[in-house]
C-alpha positions in Angstrom: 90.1 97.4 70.3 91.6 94.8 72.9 94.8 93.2 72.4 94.2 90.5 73.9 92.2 88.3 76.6 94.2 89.0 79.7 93.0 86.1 82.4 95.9 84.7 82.6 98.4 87.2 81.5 98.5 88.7 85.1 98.8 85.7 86.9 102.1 85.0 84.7 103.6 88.2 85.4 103.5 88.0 89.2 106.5 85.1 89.2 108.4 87.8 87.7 107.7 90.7 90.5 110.8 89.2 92.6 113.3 91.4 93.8 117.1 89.9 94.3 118.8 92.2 97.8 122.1 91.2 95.7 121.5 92.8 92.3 119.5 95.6 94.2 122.5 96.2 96.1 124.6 95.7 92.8 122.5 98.5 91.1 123.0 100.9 94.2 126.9 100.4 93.9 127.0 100.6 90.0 124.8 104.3 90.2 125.9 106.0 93.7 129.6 105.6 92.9 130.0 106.4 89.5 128.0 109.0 90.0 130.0 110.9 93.0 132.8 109.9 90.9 131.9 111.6 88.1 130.9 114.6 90.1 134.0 114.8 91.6 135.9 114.8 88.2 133.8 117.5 87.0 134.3 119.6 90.0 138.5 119.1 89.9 138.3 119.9 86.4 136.0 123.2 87.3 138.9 124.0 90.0 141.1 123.7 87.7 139.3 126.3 85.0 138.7 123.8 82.9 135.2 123.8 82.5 134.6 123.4 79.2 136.1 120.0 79.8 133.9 119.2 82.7 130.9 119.7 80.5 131.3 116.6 79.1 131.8 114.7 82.6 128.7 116.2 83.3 126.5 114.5 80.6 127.7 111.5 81.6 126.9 112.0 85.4 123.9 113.3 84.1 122.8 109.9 82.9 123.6 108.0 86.2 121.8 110.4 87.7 118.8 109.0 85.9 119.5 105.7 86.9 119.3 107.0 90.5 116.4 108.0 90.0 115.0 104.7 88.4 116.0 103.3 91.3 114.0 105.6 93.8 110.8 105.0 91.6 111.0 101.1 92.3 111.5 101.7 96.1 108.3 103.4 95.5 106.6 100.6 94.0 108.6 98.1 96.6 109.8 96.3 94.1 113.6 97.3 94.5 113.7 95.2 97.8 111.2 92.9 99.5 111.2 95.0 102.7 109.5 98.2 103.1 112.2 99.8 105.1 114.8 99.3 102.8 112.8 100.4 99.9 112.4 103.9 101.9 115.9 104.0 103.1 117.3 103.9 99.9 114.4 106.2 98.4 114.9 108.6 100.8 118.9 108.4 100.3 118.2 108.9 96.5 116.0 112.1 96.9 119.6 114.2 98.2 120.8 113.9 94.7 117.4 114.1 92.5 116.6 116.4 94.5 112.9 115.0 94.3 110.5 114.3 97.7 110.2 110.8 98.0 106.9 110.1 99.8 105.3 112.5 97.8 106.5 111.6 94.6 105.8 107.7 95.5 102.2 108.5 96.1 101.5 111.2 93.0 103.5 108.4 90.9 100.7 105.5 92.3 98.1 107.6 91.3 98.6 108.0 88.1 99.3 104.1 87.4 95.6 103.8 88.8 94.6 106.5 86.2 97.1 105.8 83.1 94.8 105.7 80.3 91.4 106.8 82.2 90.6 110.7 80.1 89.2 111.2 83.8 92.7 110.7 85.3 94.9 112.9 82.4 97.8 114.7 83.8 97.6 112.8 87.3 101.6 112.4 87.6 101.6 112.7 83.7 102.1 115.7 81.3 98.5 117.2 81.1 96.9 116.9 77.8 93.7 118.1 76.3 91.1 116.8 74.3 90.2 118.7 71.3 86.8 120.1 73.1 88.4 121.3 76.0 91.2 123.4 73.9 88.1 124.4 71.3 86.0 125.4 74.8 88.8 127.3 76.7 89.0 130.9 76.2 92.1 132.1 74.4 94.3 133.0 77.2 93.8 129.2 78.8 94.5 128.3 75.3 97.8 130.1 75.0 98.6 129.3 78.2 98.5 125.0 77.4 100.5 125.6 74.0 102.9 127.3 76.0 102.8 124.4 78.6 103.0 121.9 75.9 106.0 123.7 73.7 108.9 121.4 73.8 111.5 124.0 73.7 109.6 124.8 77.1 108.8 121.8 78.5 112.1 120.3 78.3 114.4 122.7 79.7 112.7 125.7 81.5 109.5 123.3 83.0 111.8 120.1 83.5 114.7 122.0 85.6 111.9 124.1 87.1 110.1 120.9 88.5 113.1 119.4 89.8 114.2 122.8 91.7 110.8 124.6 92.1 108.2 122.3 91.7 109.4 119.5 94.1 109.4 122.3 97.0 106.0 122.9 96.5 103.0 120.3 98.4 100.4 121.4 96.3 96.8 120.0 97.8 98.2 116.4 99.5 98.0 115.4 103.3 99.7 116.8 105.5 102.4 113.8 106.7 102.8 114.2 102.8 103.5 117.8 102.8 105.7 117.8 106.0 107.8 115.0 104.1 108.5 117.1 101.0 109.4 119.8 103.8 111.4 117.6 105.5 113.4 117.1 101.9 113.9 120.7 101.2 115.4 120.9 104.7 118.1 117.9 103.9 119.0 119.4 100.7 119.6 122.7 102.5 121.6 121.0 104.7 123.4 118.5 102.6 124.2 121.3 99.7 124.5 124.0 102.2 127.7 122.3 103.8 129.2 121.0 100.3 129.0 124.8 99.4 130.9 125.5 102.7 133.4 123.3 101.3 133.8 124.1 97.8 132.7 127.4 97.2 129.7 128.7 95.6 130.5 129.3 92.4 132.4 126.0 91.9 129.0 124.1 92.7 127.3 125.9 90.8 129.3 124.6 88.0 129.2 121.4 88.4 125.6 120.7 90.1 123.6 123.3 87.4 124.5 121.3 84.4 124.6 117.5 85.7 120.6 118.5 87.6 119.9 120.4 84.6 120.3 117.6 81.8 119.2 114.8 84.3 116.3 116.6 84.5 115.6 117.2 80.7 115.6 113.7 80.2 113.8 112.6 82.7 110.7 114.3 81.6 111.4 113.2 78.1 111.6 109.4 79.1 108.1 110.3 81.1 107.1 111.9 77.9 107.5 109.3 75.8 105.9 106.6 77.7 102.7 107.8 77.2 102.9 110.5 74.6 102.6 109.1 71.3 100.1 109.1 68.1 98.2 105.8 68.7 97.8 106.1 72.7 95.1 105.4 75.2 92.5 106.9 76.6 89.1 105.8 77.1 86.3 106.8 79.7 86.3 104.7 82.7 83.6 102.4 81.9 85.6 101.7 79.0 89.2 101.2 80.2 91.0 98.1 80.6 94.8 98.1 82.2 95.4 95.6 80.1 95.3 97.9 77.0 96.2 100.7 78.9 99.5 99.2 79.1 99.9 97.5 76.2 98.6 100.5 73.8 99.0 103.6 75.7 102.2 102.9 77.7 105.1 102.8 75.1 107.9 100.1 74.6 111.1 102.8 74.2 113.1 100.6 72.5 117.0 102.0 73.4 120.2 100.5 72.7 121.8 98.6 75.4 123.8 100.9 76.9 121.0 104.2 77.2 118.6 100.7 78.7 121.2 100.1 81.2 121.6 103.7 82.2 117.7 104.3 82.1 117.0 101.2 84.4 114.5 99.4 81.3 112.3 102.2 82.1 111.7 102.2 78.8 110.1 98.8 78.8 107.2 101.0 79.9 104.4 98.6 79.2 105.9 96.4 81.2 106.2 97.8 83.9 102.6 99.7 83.9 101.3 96.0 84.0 102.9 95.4 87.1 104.9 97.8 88.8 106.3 95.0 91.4 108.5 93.9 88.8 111.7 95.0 89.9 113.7 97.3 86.6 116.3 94.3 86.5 113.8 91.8 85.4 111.2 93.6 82.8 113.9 92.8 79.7 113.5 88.8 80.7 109.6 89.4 80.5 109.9 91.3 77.4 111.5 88.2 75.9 110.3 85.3 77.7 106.2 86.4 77.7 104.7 86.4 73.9 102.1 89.1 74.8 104.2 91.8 75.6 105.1 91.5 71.6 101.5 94.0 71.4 103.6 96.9 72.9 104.0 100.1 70.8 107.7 100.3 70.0 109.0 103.5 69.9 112.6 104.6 68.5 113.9 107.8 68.8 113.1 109.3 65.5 109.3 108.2 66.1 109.5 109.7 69.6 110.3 112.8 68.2 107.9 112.5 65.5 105.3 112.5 68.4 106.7 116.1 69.9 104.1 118.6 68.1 101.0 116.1 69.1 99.5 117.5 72.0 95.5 117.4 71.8 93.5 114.1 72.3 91.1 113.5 69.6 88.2 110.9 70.8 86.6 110.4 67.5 89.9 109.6 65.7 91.2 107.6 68.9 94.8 110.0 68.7 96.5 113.0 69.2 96.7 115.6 67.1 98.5 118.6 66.5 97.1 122.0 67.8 97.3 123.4 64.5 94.8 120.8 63.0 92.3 122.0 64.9 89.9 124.7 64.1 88.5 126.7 66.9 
């Protein structure tokens, strides 16, 4: 069912998809150096052989180094600056430290805001999921296989560090200015890391870089999770899909407390954001207040988020997912 009637809705939006060069620059500032800061702190403390204490310096760079990355998905959508060069400068400058291809990801990410909510588009830049037919159709290695894929033990530590580290070296089936880019990344970070191992040792960046990439990268994937993985999504057939709903129903509002929001970069003002991605991450709070539609969101805490983990096959019929166990094969 529609939420609403959305005529006009879009054209109110786009007087918020703005971006300011002097809170963009503010937000660089406010991630790059606390972040290097922090990783410096962890490594002195790892020199010292003290890394138990560095552990906790980690988590904390950890977080900023989300926030870096929030800020290399707007360049993406160029909505972190008006200018297209800047957007890739500083999307390009982010990729050293998220160690994620920027051209690459910018396009895979585009796809899947044409396809979120289209069951022909599913795992486009998304975590794949499967209708009940496919997993009752697929034989029972494929079977094992997805409820391996979809295991959350699994997915969030093994697959997220493993797409970070692995996955990001890999093309896959793209163009081939696309695949010499993500090339072109590997290179830098063999560069850039190769000479701060020069400097510091092995071992000692190892310390320090494994656990700061590792939990960055663990909650990354769940914020992607939880955008779109949830009991009452969306997903229709194309001839049936609106992006108004798509957004408003199958692209969650993850409502954080102000501090995790400010860290995160409102990217869990998800609906938001799915509605127009030229909004730049500093503004989707004052359209989340100041627009009475975006009150349709599905809110999302972080004990229903959890709640959503073992759900993981798309039921048409009831219009949700469903546990795997629920369903008989």
């Amino acid at each position: 069912m529609s939420t609403t009637t959305p005529a006009v809705k879009f054209a109110d939006l786009k007087s918020y998809a703005v971006p300011d060069p002097r809170i963009s620059i503010s937000q660089i500032i406010t991630s790059f150096v606390p972040y290097i800061a922090l990783w410096g702190v962890s490594l002195w403390l790892v020199q010292q052989g003290r890394f138990w204490l560095s552990l906790p310096v980690s988590v904390l760079a950890s977080l900023f180094l989300v926030r870096i990355f929030i800020l290399q998905h707007d360049c993406g959508h160029g909505s972190f600056f008006a200018e297209k060069k800047r957007c890739t400068f500083v999307g390009r400058l982010a990729s050293l430290f998220t160690f994620t291809p920027y051209a690459k990801w910018r396009d895979d990410h585009n796809q899947h805001h044409a396809r979120v909510g289209k069951l022909e588009g599913r795992g486009v830049g998304d975590i794949m999921t499967w209708t009940v037919d496919e997993y009752r159709a697929a034989t029972p290695r494929a079977r094992l296989g997805y409820r391996l894929y979809r295991n959350p033990w699994l997915l969030f530590s093994i697959g997220a560090i493993g797409l970070f580290l692995i996955g990001h070296r890999i093309p896959g089936k793209t163009t081939k200015k696309l695949a010499t880019s993500v090339h072109w990344t590997t290179v830098s970070l063999v560069v850039f890391y190769g000479l701060l191992i020069w400097l510091i040792g092995w071992k000692s960046f190892l310390m320090v870089q494994l656990p700061i990439i590792w939990l960055a990268a663990t909650m990354g994937v769940w914020l992607f999770y939880v955008q779109h993985q949830f009991a009452d999504t969306y997903w229709r057939p194309a001839e049936d899909w609106s992006i108004w709903d798509a957004s408003l129903l199958g692209s969650s509002y993850y409502d954080l407390p102000p501090l995790l929001q400010w860290l995160t970069g409102n990217i869990g003002l998800h609906h938001i954001h799915h509605l127009n991605a030229k909004i730049p991450n500093y503004r989707l709070q004052e359209v989340q207040d100041t627009v009475p539609q975006m009150k349709n969101a599905v809110r999302l805490d972080l004990l229903t988020a959890l709640r959503s983990l073992p759900l993981a096959l798309w039921d048409p019929e009831a219009g949700k997912l469903v546990r795997i166990a629920e369903v008989k094969v």
